[in-house]
ZATITI-622904 format. One record per residue: residue number from 1; residue in three letters; x, y, z of N, C-alpha, C in turn. Coordinates in Angstrom, 1 decimal, padded with zeros to 4 digits, always signed. Atoms other than C-alpha are relative to their C-alpha. Layout:
<gutis>
i=NUM aa=Ala n_u=X n_v=Y n_w=Z ca_u=X ca_v=Y ca_w=Z c_u=X c_v=Y c_w=Z $
...
</gutis>
This chain:
<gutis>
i=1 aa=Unk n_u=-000.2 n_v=-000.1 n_w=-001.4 ca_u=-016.1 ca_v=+006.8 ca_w=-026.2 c_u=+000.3 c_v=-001.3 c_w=+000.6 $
i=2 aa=Unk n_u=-000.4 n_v=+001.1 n_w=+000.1 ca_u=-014.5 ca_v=+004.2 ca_w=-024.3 c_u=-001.1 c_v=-000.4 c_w=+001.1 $
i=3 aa=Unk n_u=+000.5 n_v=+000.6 n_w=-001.0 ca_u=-016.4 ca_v=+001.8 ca_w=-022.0 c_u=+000.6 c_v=+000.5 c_w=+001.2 $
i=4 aa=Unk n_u=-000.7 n_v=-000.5 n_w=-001.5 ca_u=-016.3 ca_v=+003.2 ca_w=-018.0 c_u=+000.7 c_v=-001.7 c_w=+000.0 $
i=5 aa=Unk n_u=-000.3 n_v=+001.5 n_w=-000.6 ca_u=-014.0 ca_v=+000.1 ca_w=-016.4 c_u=-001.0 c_v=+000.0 c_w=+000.9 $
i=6 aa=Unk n_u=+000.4 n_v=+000.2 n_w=-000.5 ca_u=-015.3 ca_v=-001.9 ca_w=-014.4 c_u=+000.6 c_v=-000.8 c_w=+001.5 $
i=7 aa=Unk n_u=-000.6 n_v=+000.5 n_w=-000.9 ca_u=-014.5 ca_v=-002.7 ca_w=-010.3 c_u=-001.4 c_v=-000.6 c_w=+000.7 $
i=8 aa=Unk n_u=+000.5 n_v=+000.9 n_w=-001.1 ca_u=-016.1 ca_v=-005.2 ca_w=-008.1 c_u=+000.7 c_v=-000.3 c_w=+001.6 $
i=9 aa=Unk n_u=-000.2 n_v=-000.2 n_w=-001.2 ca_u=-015.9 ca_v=-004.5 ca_w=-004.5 c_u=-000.9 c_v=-000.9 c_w=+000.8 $
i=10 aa=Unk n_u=+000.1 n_v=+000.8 n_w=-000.6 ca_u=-016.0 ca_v=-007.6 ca_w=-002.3 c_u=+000.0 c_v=+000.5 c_w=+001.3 $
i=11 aa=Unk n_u=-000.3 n_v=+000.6 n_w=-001.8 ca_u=-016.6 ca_v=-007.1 ca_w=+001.6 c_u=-001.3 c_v=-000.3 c_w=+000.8 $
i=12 aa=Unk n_u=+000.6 n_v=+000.4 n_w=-001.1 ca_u=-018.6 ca_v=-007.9 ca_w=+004.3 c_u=-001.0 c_v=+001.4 c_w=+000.3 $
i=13 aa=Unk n_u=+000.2 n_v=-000.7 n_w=-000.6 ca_u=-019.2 ca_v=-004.7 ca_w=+005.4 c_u=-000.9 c_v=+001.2 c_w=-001.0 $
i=14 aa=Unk n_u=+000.9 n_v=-000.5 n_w=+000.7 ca_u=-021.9 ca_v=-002.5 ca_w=+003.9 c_u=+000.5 c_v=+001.3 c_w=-000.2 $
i=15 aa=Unk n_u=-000.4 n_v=-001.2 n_w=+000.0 ca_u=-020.3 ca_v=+000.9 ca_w=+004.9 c_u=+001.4 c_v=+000.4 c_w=-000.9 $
i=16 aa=Unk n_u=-001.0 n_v=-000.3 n_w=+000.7 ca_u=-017.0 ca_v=+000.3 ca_w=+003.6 c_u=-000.3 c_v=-000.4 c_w=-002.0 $
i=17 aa=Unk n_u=+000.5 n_v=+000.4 n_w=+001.8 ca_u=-018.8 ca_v=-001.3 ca_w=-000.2 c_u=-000.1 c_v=+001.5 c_w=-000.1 $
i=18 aa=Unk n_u=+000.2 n_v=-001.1 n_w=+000.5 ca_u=-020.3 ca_v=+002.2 ca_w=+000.1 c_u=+001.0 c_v=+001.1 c_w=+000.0 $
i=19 aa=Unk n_u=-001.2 n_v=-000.5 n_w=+000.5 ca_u=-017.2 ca_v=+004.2 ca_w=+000.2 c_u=+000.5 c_v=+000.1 c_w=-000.8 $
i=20 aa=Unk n_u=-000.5 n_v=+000.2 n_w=+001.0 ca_u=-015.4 ca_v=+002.2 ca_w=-002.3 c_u=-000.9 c_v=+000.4 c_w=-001.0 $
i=21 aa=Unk n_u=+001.1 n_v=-000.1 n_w=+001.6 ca_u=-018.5 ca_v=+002.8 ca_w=-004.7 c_u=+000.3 c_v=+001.5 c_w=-000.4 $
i=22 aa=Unk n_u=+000.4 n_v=-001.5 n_w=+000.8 ca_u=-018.8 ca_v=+006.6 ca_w=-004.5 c_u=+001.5 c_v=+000.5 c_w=-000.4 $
i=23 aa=Unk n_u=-001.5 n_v=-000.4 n_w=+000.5 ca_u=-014.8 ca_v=+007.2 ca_w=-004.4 c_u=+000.2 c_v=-000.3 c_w=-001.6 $
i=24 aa=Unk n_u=-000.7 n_v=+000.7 n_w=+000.8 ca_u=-014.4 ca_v=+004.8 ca_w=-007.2 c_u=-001.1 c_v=+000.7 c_w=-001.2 $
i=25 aa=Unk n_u=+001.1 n_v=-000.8 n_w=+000.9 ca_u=-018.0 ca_v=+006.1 ca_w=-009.2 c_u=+000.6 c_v=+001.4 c_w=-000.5 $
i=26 aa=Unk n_u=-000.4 n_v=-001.4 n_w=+000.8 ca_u=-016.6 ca_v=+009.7 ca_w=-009.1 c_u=+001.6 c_v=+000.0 c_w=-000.9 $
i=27 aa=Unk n_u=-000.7 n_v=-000.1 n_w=+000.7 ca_u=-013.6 ca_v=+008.6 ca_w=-011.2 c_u=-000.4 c_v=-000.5 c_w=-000.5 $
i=28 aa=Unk n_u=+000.7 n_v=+000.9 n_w=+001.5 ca_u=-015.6 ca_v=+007.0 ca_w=-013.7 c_u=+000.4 c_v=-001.7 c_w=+000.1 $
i=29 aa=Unk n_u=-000.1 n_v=+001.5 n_w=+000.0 ca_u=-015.5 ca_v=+003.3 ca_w=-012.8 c_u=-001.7 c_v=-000.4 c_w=+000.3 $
i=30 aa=Unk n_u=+001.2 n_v=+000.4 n_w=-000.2 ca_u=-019.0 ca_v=+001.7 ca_w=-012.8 c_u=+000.1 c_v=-001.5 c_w=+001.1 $
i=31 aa=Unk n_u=-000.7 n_v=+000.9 n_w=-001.4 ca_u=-018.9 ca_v=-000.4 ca_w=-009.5 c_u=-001.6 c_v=-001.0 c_w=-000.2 $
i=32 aa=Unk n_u=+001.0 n_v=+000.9 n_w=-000.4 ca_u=-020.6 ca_v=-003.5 ca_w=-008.6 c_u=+000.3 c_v=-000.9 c_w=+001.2 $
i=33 aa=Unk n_u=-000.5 n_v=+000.1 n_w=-001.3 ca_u=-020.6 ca_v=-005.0 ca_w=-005.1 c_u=-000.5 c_v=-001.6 c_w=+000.5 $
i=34 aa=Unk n_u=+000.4 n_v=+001.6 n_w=-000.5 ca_u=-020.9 ca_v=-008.4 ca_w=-003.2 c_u=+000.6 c_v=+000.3 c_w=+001.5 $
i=35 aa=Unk n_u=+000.1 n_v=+000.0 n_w=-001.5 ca_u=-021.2 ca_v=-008.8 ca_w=+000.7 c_u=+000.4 c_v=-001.1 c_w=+000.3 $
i=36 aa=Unk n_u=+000.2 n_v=+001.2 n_w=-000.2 ca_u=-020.8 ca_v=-012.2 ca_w=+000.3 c_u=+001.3 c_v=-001.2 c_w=-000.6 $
i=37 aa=Unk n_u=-000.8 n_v=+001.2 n_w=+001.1 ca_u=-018.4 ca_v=-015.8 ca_w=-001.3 c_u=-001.1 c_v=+000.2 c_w=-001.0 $
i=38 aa=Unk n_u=+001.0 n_v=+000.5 n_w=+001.8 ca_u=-021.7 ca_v=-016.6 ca_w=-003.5 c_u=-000.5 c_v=+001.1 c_w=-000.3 $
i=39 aa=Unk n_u=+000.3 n_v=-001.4 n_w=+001.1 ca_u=-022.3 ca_v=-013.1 ca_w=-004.2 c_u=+001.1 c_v=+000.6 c_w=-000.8 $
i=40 aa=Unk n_u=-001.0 n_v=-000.9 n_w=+000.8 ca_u=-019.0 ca_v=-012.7 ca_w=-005.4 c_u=+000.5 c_v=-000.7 c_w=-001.1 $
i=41 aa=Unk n_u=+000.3 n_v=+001.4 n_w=+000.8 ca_u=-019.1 ca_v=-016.2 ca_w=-007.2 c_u=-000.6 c_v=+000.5 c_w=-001.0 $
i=42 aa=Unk n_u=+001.4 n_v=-000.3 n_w=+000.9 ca_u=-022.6 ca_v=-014.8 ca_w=-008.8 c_u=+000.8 c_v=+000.9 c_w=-000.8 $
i=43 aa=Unk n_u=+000.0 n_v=-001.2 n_w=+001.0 ca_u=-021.1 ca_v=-011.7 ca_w=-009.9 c_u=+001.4 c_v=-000.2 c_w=-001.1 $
i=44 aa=Unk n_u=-000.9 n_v=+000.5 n_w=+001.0 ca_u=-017.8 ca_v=-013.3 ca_w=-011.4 c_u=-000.4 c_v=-000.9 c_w=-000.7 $
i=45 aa=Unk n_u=+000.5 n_v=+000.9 n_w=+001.3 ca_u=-019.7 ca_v=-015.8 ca_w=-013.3 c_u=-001.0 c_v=+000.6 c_w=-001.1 $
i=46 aa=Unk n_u=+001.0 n_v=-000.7 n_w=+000.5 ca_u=-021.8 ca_v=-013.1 ca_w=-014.6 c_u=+001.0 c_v=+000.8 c_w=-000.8 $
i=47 aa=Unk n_u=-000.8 n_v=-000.6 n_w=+001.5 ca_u=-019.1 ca_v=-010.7 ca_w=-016.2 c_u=+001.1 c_v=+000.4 c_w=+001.0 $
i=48 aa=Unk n_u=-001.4 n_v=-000.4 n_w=-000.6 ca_u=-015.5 ca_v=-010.3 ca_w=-015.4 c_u=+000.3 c_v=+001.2 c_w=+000.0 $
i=49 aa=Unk n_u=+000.1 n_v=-001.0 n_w=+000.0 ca_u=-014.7 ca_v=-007.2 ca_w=-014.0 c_u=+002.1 c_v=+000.6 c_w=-000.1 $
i=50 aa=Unk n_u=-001.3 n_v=-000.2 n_w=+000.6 ca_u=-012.0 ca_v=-004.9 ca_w=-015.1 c_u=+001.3 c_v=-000.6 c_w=+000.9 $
i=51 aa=Unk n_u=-000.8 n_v=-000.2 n_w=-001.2 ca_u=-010.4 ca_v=-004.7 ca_w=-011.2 c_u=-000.9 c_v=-001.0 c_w=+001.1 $
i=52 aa=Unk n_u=+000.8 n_v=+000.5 n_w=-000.7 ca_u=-011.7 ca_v=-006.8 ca_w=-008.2 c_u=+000.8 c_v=+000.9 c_w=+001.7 $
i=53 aa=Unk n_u=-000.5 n_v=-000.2 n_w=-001.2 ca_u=-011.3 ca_v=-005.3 ca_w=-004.6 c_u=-000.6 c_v=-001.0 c_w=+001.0 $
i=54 aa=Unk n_u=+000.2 n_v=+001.3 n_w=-000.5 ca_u=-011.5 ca_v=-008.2 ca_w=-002.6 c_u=+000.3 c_v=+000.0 c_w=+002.1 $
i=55 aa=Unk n_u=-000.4 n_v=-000.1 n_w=-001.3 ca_u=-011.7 ca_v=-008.0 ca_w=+001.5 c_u=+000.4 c_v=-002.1 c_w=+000.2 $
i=56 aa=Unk n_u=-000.6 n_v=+001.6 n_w=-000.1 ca_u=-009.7 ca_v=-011.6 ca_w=+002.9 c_u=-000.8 c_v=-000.6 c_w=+001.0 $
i=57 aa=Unk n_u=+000.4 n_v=+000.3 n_w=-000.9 ca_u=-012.1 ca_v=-011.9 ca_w=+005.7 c_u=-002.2 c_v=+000.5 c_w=-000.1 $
i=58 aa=Unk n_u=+001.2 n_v=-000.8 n_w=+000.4 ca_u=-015.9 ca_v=-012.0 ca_w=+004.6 c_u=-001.0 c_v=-000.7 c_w=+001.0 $
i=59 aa=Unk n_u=+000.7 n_v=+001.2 n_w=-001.0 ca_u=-017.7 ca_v=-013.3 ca_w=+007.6 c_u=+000.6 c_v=-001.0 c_w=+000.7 $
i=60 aa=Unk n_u=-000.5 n_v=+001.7 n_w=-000.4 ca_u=-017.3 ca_v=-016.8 ca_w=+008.5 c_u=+000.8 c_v=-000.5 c_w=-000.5 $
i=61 aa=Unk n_u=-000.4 n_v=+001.0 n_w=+001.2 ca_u=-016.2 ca_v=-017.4 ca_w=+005.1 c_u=+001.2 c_v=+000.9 c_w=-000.2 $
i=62 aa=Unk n_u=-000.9 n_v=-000.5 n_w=-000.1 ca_u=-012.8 ca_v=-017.0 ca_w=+003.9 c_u=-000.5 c_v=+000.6 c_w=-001.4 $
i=63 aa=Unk n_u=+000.9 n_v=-000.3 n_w=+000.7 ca_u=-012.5 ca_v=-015.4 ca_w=+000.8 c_u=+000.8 c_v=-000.6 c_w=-001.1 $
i=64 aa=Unk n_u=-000.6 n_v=+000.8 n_w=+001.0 ca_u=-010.0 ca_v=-017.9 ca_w=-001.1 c_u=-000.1 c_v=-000.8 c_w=-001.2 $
i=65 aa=Unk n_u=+000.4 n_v=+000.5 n_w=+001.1 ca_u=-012.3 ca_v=-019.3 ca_w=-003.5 c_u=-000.3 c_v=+001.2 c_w=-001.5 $
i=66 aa=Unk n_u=-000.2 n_v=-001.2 n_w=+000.9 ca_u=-013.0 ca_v=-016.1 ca_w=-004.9 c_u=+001.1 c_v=+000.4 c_w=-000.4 $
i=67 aa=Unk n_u=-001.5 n_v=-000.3 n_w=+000.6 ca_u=-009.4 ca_v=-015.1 ca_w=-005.3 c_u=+000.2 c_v=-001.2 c_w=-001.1 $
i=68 aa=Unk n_u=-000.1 n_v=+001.1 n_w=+000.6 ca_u=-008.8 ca_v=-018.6 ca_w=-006.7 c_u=-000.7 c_v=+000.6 c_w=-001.7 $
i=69 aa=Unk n_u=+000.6 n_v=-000.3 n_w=+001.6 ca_u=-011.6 ca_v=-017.9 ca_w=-009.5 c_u=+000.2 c_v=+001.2 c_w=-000.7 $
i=70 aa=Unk n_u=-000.4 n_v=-001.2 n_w=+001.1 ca_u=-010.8 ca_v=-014.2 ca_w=-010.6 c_u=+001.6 c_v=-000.3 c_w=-000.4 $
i=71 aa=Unk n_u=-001.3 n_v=-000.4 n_w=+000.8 ca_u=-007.3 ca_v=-014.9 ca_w=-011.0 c_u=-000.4 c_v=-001.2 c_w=-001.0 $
i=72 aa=Unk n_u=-000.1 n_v=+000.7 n_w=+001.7 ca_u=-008.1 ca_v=-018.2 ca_w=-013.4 c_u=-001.0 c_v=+000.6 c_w=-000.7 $
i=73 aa=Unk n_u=+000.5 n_v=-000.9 n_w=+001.0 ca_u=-010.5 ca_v=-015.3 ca_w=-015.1 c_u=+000.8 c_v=+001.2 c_w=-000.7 $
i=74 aa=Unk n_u=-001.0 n_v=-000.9 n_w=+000.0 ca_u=-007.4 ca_v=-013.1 ca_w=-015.2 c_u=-000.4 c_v=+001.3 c_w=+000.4 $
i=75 aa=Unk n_u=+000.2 n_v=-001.1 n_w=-000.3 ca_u=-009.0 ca_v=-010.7 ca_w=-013.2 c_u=+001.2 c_v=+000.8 c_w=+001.1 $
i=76 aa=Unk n_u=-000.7 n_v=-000.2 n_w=-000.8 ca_u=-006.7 ca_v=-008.7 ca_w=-011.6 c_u=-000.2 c_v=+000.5 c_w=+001.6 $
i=77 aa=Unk n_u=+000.2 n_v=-000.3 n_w=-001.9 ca_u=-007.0 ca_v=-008.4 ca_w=-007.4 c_u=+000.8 c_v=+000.8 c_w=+001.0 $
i=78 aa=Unk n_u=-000.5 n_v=-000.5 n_w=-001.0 ca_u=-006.3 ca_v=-006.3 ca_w=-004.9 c_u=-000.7 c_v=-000.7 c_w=+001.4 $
i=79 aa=Unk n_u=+000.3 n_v=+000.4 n_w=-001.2 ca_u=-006.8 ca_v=-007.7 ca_w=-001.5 c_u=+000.0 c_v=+001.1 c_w=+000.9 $
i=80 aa=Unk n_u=+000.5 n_v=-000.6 n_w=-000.5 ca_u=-008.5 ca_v=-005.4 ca_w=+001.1 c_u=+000.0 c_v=+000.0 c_w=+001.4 $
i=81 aa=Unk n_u=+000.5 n_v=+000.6 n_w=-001.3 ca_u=-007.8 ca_v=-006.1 ca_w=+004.7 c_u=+000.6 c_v=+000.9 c_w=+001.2 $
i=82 aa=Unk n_u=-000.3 n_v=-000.7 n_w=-001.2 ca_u=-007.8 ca_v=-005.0 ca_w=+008.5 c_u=+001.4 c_v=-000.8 c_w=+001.0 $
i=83 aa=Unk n_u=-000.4 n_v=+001.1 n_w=-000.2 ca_u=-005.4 ca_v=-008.1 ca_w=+009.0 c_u=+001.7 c_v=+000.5 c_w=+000.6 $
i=84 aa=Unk n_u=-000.8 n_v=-000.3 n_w=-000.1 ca_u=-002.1 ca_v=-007.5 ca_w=+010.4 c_u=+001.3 c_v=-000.3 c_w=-000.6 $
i=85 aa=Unk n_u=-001.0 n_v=+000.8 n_w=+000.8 ca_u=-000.4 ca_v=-009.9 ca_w=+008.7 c_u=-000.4 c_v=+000.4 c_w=-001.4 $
i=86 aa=Unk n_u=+000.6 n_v=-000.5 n_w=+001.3 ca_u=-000.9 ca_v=-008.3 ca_w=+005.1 c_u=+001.2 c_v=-000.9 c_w=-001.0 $
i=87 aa=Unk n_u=-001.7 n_v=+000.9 n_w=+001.1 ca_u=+002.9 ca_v=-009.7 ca_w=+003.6 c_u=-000.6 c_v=-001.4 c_w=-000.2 $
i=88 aa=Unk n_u=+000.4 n_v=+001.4 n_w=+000.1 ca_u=+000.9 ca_v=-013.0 ca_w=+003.9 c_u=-001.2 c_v=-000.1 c_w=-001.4 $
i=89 aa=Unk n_u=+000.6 n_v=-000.2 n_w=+000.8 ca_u=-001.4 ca_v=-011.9 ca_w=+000.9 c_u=+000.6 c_v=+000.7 c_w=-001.1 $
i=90 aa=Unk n_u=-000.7 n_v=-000.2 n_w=+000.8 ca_u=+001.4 ca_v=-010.7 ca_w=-001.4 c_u=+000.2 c_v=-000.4 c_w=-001.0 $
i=91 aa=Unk n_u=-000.6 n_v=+001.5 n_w=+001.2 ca_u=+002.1 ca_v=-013.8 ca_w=-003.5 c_u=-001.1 c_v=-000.1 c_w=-000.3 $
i=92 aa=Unk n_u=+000.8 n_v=+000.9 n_w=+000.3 ca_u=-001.4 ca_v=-014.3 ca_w=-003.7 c_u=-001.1 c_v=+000.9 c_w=-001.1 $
i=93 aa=Unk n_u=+000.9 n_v=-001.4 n_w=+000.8 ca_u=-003.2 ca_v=-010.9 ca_w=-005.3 c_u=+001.4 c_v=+000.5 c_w=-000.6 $
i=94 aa=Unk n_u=-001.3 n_v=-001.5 n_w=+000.6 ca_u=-001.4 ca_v=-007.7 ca_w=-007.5 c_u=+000.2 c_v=+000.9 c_w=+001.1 $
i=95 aa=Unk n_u=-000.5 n_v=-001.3 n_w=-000.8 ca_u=-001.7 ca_v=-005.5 ca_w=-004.6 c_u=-000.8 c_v=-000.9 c_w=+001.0 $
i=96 aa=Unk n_u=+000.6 n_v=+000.0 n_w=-001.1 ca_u=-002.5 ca_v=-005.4 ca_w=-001.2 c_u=-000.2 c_v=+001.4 c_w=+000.9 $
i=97 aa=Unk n_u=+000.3 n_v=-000.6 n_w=-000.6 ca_u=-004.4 ca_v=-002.6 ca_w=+000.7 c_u=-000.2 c_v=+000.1 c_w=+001.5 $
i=98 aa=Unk n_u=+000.2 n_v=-000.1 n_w=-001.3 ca_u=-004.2 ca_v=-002.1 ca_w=+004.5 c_u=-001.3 c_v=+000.9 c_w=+000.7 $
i=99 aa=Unk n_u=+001.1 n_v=-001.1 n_w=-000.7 ca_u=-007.7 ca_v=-000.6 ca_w=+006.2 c_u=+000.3 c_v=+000.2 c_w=+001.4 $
i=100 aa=Unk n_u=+000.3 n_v=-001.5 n_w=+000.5 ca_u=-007.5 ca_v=+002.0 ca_w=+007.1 c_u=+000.4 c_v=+000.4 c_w=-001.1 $
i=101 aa=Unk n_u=-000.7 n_v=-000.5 n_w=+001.3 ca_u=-007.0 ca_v=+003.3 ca_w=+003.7 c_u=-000.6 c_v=+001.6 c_w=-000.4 $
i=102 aa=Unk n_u=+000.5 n_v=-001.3 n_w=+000.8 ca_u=-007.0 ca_v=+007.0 ca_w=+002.2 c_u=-001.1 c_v=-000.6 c_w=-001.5 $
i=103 aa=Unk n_u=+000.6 n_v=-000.1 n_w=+001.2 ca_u=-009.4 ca_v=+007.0 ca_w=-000.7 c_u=+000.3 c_v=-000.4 c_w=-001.1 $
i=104 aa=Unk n_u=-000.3 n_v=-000.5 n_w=+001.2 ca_u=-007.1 ca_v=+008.4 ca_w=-002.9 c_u=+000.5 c_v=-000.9 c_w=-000.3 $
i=105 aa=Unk n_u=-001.4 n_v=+001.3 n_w=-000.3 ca_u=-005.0 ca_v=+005.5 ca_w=-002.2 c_u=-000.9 c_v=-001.4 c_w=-000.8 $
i=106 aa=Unk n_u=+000.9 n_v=+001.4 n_w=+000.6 ca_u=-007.8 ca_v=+002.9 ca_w=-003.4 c_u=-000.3 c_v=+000.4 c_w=-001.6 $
i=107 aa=Unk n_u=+000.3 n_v=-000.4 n_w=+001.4 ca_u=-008.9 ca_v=+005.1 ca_w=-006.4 c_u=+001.4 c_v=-000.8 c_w=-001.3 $
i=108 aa=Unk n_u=-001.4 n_v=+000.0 n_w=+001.1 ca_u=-005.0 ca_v=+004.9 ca_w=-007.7 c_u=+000.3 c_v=-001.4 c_w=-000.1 $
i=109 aa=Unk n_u=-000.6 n_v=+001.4 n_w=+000.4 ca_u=-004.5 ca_v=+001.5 ca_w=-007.2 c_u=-000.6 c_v=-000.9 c_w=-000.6 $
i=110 aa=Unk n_u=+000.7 n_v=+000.6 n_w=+000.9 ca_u=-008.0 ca_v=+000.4 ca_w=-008.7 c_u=+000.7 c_v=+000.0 c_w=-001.3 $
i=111 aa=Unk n_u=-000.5 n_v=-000.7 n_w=+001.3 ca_u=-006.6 ca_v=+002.5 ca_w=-011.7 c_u=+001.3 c_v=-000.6 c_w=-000.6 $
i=112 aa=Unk n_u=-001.4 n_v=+000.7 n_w=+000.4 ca_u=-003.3 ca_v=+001.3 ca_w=-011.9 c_u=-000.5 c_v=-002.0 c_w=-000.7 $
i=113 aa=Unk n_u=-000.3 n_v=+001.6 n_w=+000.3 ca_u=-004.5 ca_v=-002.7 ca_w=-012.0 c_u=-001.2 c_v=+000.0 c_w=-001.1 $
i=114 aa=Unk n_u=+001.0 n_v=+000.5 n_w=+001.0 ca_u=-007.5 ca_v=-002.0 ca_w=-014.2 c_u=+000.7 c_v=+000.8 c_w=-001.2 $
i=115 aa=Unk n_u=-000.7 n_v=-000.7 n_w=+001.4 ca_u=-005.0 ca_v=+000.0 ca_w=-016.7 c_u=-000.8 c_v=+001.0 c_w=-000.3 $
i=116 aa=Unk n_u=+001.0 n_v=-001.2 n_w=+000.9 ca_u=-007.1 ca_v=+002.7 ca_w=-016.8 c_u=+001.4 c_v=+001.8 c_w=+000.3 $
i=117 aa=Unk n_u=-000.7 n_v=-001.1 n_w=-000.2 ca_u=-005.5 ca_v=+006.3 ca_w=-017.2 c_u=+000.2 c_v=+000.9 c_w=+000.8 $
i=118 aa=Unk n_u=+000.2 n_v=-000.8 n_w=-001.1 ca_u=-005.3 ca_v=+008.7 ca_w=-014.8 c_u=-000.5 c_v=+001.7 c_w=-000.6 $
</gutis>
């Protein structure tokens, strides 16, 4: 049997972590979550996850260092934001998500960057 992938869902926001979890949980991805920079630090120095969903605005804090470190882990990133300016995080992640986002729309594109099947 193969290992579930694994996504790490970066935001701020406690309701939207919980969303991403159960959407992404009932396709078989085992989620792990950070609110935080150094919680997202902690959990990428801890084990590289298959997918990262990454909000660009986590607080105070931006969320550039984390981007920075999962891509030199070769993690692949989707950036997650309310931001208007979204074409400004193109170059910098594989994808970019606009919130409000359908679900199905997060599931498919976790899946797609963590190469998992459909």
């Amino acid at each position: 049997m193969d290992p579930r992938p694994t996504a790490l869902v970066v935001d701020d926001d406690q309701a939207l972590r919980l969303l991403c979890r159960v959407n992404l949980e009932l396709e078989g991805f085992e989620v792990r979550e950070a609110g935080s920079v150094p919680e997202a630090l902690a959990a990428l120095d801890a084990a590289a996850p298959d997918v990262m969903l990454l909000d660009v605005h986590l607080g105070r804090e931006g969320s550039g260092d984390v981007l920075r470190q999962a891509r030199a882990q070769g993690v692949p990133v989707a950036v997650v934001t309310g931001s208007a300016d979204i074409d400004d995080y193109r170059d910098q992640a594989d994808d970019v998500l606009a919130k409000p986002f359908r679900p199905d729309s997060l599931v498919a594109m976790a899946r797609r960057l963590a190469r998992v099947a459909s």
